[in-house]
C-alpha positions in Angstrom: -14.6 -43.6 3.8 -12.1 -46.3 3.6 -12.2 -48.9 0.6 -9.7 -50.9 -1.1 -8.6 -49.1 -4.2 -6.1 -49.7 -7.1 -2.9 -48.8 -6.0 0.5 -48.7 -8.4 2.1 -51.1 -6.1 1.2 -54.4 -4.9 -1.0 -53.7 -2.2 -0.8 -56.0 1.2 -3.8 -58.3 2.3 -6.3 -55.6 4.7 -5.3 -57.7 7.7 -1.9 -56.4 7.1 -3.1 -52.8 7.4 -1.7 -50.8 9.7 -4.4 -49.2 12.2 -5.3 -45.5 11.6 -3.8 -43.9 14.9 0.1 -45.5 13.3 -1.1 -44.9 10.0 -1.3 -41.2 10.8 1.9 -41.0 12.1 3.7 -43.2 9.4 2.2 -40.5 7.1 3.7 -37.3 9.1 7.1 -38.9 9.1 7.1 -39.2 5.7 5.6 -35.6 4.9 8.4 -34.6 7.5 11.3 -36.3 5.7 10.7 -35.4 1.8 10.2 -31.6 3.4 13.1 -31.9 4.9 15.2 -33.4 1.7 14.3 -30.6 -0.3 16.0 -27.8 2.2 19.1 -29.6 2.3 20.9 -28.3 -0.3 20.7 -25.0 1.3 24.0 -24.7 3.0 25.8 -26.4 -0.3 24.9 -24.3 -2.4 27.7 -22.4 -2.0 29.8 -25.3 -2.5 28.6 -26.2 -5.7 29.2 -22.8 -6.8 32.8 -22.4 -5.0 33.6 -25.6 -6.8 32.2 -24.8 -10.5 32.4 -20.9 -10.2 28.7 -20.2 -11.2 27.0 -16.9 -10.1 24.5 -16.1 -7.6 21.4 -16.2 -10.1 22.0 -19.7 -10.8 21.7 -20.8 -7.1 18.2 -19.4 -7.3 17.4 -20.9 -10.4 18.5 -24.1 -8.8 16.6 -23.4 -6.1 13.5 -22.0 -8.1 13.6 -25.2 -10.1 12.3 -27.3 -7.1 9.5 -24.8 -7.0 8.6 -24.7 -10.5 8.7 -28.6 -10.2 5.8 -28.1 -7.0 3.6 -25.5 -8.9 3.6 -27.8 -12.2 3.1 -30.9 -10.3 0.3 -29.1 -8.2 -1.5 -27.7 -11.2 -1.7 -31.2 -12.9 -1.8 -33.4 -10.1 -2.2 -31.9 -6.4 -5.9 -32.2 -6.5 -6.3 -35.8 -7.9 -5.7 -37.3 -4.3 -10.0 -36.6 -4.0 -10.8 -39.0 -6.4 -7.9 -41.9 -7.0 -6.5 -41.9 -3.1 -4.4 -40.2 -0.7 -2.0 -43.2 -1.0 -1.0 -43.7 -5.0 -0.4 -39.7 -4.8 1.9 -40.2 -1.6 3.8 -42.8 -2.8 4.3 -41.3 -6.1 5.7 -38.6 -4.4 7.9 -40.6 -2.5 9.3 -42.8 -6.1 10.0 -38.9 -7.2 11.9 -38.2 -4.0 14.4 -41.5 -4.7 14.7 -40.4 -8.1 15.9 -37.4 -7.2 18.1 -38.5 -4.3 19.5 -40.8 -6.9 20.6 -37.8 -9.4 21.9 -36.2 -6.6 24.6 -39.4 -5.6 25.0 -40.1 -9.2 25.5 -36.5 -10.5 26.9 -33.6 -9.2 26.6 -31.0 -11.8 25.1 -27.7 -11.8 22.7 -28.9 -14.9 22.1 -32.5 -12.8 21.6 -30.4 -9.7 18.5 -28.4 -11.5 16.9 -31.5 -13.1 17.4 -33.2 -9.6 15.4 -30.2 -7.8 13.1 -30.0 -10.3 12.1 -33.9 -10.2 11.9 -33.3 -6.2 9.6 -30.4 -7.0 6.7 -32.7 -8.8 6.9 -35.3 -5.4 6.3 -32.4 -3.5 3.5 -31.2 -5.8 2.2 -34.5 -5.3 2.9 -34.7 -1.2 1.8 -31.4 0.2 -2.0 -31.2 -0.5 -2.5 -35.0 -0.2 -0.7 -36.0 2.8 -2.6 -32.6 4.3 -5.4 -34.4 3.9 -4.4 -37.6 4.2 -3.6 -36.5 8.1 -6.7 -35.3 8.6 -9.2 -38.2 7.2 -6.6 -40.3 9.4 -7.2 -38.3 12.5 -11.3 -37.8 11.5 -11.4 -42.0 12.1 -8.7 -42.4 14.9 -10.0 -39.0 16.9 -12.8 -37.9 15.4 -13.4 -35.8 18.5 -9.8 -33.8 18.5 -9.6 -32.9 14.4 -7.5 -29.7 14.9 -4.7 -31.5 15.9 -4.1 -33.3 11.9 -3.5 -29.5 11.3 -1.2 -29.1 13.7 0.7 -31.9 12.9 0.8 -31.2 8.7 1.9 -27.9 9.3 4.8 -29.0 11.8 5.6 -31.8 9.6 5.7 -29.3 6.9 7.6 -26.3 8.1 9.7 -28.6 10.5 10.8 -30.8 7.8 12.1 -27.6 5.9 14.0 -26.5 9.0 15.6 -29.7 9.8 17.2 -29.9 5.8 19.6 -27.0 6.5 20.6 -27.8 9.7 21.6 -31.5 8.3 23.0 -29.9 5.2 25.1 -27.5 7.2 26.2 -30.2 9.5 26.8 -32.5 6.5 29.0 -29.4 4.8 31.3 -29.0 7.9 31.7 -32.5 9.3 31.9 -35.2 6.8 34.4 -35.8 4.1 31.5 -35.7 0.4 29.1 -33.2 1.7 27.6 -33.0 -1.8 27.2 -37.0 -1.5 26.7 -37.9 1.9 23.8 -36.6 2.6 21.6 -37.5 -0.3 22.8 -41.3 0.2 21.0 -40.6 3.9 18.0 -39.9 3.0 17.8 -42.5 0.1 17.8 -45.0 2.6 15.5 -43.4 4.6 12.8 -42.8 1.6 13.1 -46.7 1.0 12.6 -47.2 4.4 9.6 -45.0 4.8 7.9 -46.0 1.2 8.0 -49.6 2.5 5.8 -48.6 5.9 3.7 -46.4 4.0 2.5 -48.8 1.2 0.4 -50.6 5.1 -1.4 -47.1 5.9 -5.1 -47.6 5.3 -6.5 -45.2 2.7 -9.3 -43.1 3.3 -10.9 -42.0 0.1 -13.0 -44.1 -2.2 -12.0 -43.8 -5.8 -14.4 -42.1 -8.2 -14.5 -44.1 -10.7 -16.5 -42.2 -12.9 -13.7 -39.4 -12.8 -12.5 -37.7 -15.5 -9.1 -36.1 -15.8 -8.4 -32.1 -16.1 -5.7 -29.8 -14.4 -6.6 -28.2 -10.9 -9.6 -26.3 -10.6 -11.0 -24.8 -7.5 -14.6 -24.4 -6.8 -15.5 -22.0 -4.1 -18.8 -20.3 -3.2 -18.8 -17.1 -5.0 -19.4 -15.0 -1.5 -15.9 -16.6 -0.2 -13.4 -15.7 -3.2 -12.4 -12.1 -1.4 -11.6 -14.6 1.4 -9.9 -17.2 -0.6 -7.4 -14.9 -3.1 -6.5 -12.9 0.4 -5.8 -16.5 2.2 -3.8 -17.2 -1.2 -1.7 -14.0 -1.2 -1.2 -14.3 2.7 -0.1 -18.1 1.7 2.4 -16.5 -1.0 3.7 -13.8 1.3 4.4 -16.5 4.0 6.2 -18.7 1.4 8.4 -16.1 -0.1 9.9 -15.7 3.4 10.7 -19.3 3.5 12.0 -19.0 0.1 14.5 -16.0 0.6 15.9 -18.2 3.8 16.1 -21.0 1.5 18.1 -19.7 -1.5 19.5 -16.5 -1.1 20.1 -15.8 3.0 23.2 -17.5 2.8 24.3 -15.0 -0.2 23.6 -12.4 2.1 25.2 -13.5 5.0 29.0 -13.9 3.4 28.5 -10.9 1.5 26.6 -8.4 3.8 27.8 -9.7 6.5 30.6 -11.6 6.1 29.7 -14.9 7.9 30.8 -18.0 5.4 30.3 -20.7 7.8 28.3 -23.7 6.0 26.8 -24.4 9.0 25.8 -21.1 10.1 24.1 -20.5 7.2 22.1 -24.0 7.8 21.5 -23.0 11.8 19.8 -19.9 10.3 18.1 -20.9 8.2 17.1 -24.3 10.4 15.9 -21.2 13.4 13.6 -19.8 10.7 11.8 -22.4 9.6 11.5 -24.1 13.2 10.3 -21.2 14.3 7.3 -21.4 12.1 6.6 -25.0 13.2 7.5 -24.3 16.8 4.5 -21.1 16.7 1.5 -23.5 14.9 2.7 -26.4 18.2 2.6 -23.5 20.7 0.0 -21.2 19.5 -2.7 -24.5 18.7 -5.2 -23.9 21.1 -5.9 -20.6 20.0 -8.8 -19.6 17.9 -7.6 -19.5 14.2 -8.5 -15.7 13.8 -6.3 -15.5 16.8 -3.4 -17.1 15.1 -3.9 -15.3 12.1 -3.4 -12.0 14.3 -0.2 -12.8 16.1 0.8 -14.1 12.7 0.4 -10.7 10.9 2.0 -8.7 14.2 5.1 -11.3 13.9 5.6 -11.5 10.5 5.7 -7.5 10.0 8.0 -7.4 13.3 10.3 -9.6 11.4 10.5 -8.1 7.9 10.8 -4.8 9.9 13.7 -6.5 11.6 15.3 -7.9 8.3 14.7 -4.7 6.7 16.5 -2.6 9.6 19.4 -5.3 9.6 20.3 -4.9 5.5 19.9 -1.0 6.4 22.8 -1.4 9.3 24.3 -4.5 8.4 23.2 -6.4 12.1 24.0 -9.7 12.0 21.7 -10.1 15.4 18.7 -7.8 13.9 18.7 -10.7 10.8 18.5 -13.9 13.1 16.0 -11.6 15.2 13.8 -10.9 12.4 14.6 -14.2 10.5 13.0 -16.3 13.5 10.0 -13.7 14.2 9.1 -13.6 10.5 9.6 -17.3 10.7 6.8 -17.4 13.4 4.7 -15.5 12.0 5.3 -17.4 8.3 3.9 -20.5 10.6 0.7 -18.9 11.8 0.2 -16.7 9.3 0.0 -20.0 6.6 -2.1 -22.7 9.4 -4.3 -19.9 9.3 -4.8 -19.5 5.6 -5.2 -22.5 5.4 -8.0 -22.7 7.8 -9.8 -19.9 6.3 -9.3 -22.1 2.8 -10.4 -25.4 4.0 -13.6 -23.7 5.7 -14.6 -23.0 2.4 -14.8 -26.5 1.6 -16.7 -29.6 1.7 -15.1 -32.7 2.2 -15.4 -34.0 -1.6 -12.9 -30.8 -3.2 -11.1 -30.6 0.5 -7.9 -31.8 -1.6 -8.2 -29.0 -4.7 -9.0 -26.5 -1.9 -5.4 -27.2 0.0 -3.6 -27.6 -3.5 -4.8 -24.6 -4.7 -3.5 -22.3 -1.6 -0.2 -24.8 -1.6 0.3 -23.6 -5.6 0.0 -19.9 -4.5 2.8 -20.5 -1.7 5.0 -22.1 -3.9 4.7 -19.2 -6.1 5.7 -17.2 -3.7 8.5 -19.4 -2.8 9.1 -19.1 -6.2 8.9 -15.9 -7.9 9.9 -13.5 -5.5 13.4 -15.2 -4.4 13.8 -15.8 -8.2 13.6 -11.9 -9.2 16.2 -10.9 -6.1 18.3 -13.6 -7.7 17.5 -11.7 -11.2 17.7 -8.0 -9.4 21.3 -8.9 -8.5 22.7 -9.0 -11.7 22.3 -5.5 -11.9 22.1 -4.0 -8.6 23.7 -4.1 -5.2 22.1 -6.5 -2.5 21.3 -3.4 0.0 18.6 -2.3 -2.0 17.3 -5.9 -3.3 17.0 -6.8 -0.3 15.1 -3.7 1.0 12.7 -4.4 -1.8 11.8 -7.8 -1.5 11.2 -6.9 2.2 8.6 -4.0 1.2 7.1 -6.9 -1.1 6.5 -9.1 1.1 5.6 -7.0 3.8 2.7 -4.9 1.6 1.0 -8.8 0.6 1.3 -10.2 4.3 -0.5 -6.6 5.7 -3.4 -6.8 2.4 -3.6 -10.6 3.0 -3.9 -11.3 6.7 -6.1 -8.2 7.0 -8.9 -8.9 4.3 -8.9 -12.6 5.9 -9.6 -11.5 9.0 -12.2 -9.0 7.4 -13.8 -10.8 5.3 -14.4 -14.4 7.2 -16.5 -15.0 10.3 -14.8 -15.9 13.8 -13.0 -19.4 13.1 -12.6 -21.9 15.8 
């Protein structure tokens, strides 16, 4: 339902609305930018710590701040889009994203660079579930009679928006004179740009006035929790790929296999993650329980693939494996999170997504975060190998039990 609601910004007359059909893709541009700002600093991360001399751990804890940031943010806030408005969460988000553009100009330190991830971690918090949703009530009034498209498009804006920050960081890194400046200044401009157009999309949820204020909870019928906790450990599987190409690959590639190139290491990475937006564009017309199967077969193929290369040091079996996990990290996700939102109704649709968004994160989180931890001690061969065996064990449990456990989805 669309109403006029308080907004935290001065909201235009409703003739000055933009329709619903450019509302919805004023929305995806900004879910694809502040995606893709928070990938950048992939590729120069090694410059930051060629330049201050810090180890390997603190690039993931730089890296596991921005998820920390997304799971608190999530937790308190994610959900909150069902009852004040897709649009004060959104733009919220989008303030955060300036902030922490802003830190990044301003301050290049390795302490600024953690408080600058971790502010961008609470927009995203903010951005993921609600402009999810925010996509699809859009689409639901534009095209009510194509809906599976809004999920297409989220999850492309999503996983695309990740790939395209390391490819812009690498180029960034090897082309331009303040790499660790530039880039940030880009995308400043580009958030103010975007926050302007977004404060005209219409909203589409009517605030509850009568809400009152807790942390996320998520309500699901008792006879879909199996199916939920597996679509949440399939989601946290998925993420943790994202999260080892997003922190640590780099690592591996100078020092297993001896490629330093900054923007190699952002080409990687930028394969991976398109690949995952690439399969949910090609793969959309499928059934979802179909997607969730070519999901599972990629996604083992790859960490196969990435398990054999740290085995044989293959600098082809890694992109191999990095861009079939990658497409199977994209179907393997859409899917859980079709098998989450069918255990919705429209009024929690928001908690639902945020609660299988705060599992991914924590998987983008925690498991990059103990190879960073693991490598204090150990050699990367075997860290490697075990975060692979980790991953691959959730992804098997998870997309299986979904599939089990949940009737044929369209």
């Amino acid at each position: 339902m669309t109403s006029s609601i308080a907004l935290p910004v001065a909201a235009p007359a409703a003739s000055a609305r933009l329709s619903h059909r450019t509302g919805f893709w004023v929305t995806a541009a900004t879910f694809l930018a502040l995606m893709a700002f928070n990938t950048v600093p992939t590729p120069l991360y090694a410059l930051y710590q060629a330049r201050d001399g810090f180890p390997t751990f603190l690039i993931t804890v730089m890296f596991a701040a921005y998820s920390i940031g997304v799971m608190v943010s999530l937790y308190l806030a994610g959900h909150l889009s069902d009852r004040l408005g897709r649009r004060p969460l959104i733009l919220a988000a989008t303030v955060l994203e300036i902030a922490a553009a802003l830190v990044f100009v301003l301050r290049a330190d390795a302490a600024s660079v953690i408080a600058a991830r971790l502010v961008a971690g609470l927009g995203i918090g903010l951005l993921t579930a609600s402009a999810t949703a925010h996509l699809a009530d859009l689409r639901r009034v534009s095209h009510p009679a194509s809906p599976g498209f809004a999920a297409t498009v989220a999850g492309v804006a999503n996983m695309g928006g990740l790939a395209l920050g390391p490819l812009i960081g690498g180029l960034f890194a090897e082309f331009t004179p303040a790499p660790l400046v530039l880039p940030y200044v880009v995308f400043l401009v580009g958030f103010l740009a975007l926050g302007l157009a977004y404060v005209f999309v219409p909203e589409t949820v009517e605030v509850d006035r009568s809400f009152r204020y807790r942390p996320q909870r998520v309500r699901i019928p008792a006879d879909g929790r199996r199916a939920y906790w597996a679509a949440g450990t399939a989601a946290f599987a998925a993420f943790a790929v994202t999260g080892l190409f997003g922190s640590v690959a780099p690592t591996f590639l100078a020092g297993r296999l001896g490629v330093t190139d900054h923007l190699v290491a952002g080409a990687v990475s930028f394969s991976v993650f398109g690949a995952a937006a690439v399969s949910q564009v090609v793969f959309a017309g499928r059934s979802t329980r179909t997607q969730l199967r070519l999901g599972l077969v990629a996604i083992i193929a790859g960490l196969l693939s990435l398990g054999a290369a740290d085995l044989v040091t293959s600098g082809i079996l890694f992109v191999v494996g990095g861009i079939v996990a990658g497409a199977g990290v994209g179907l393997l996700f859409r899917g859980a999170l079709a098998t989450a939102g069918s255990l919705a109704d429209p009024r929690t649709r928001g908690e639902i997504t945020s609660g299988v968004f705060l599992l991914a994160f924590a998987g983008m989180t925690v498991p990059p975060l103990a190879v960073g931890v693991a490598l204090l001690a150990l050699p990367l061969v075997p860290v490697f190998l075990g975060f692979v065996l980790l991953v691959l064990a959730l992804s098997i449990w998870g997309g299986l039990v979904i599939l089990r456990e949940t009737a044929p989805l369209a």
